[in-house]
C-alpha positions as CSV (number, residue, x, y, z in Angstrom):
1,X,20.0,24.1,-0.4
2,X,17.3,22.0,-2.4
3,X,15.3,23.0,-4.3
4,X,11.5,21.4,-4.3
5,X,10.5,20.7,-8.0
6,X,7.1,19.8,-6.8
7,X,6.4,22.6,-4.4
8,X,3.7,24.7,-5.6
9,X,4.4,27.7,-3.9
10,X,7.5,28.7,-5.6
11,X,6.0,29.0,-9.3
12,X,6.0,32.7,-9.9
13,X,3.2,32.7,-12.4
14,X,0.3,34.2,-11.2
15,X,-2.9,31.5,-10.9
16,X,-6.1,32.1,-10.2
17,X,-6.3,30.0,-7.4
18,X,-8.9,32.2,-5.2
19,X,-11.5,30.6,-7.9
20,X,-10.2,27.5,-8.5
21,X,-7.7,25.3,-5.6
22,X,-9.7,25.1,-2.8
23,X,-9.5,22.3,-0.3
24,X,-12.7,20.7,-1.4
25,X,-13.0,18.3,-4.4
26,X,-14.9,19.5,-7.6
27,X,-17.0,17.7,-10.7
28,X,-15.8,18.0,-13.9
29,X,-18.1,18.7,-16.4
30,X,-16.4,17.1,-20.1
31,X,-17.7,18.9,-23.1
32,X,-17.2,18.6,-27.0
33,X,-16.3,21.8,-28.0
34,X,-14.2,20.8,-31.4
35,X,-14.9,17.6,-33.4
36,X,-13.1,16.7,-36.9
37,X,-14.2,14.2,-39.3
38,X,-16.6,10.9,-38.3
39,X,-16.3,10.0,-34.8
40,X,-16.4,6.5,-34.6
41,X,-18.4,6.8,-31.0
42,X,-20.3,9.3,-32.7
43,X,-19.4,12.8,-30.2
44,X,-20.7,16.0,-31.6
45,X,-20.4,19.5,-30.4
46,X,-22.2,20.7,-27.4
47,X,-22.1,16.7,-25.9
48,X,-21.2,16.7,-22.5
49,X,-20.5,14.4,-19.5
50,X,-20.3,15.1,-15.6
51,X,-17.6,13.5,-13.6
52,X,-19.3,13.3,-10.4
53,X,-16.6,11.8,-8.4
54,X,-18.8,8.6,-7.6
55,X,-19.9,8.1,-11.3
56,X,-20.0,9.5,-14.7
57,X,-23.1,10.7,-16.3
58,X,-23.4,11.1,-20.2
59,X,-21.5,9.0,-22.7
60,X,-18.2,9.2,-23.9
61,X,-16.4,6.9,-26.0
62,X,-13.6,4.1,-23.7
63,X,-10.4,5.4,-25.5
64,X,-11.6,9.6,-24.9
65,X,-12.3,8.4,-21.7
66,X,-9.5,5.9,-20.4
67,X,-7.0,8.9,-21.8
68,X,-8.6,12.1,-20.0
69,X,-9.2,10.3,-16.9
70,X,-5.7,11.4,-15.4
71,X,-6.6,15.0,-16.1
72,X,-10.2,14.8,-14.6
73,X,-9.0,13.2,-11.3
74,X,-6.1,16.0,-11.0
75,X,-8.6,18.5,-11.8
76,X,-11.3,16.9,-9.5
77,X,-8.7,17.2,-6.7
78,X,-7.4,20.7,-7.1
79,X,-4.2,20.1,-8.8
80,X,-2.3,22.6,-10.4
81,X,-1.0,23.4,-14.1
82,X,1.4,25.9,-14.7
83,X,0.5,25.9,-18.1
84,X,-3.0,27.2,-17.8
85,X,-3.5,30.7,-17.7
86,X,-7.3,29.8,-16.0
87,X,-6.9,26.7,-13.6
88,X,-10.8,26.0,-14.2
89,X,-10.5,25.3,-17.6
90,X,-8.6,22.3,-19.1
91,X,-8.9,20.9,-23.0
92,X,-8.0,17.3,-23.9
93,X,-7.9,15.8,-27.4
94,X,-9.2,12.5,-28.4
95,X,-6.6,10.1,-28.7
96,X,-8.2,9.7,-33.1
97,X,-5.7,11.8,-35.1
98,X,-7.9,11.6,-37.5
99,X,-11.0,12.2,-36.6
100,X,-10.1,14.1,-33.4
101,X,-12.3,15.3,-31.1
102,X,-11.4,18.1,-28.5
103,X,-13.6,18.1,-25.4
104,X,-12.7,21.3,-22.9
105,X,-12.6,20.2,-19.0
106,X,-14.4,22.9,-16.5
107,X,-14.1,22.4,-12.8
108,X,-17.6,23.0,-11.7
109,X,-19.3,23.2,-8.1
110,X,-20.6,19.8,-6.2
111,X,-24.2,19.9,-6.6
């Protein structure tokens, strides 16, 4: 027998996928919620940015951006982390060790 490393449905920890995989797509909305030293871009708390799927509206800084983007698409197209304890709710840190910025990632409704 083999065994699927990429099949979903044999992970026996609980997710809470009634509020969060669903078979449409979602928008990310990207917000500074942890920020260290000077940003060189110049991100503060409470900043945020919407993934839209079809554009990006706020600022954000190439390097945040260009290394989050992997994350955003999975999460914009209902993949899974095992890791998470709430699927909706993703952090990333800025790729700056130091002055890092941590932005949390929150799957959020198509408007």
């Amino acid at each position: 027998m083999t065994r699927d490393f990429f099949s979903w449905e044999s992970q026996t920890t609980p997710m809470n996928e009634d509020n969060c995989i669903r078979a449409e797509s979602w928008q990310i909305l990207c917000r500074v919620v942890k920020q260290e030293g000077t940003c060189g871009a110049g991100h503060k708390i409470g900043d945020e940015v919407l993934f839209t799927g079809e554009e990006m509206k706020g600022r954000l800084c190439i390097s945040a951006m260009y290394s989050m983007i992997p994350k955003v698409y999975a999460m914009m197209y209902n993949a899974r982390f095992p890791w998470l304890k709430d699927q909706c709710v993703a952090t990333h840190a800025c790729p700056d060790g130091f002055n890092p910025v941590m932005f949390e990632l929150v799957r959020k409704e198509t408007e």
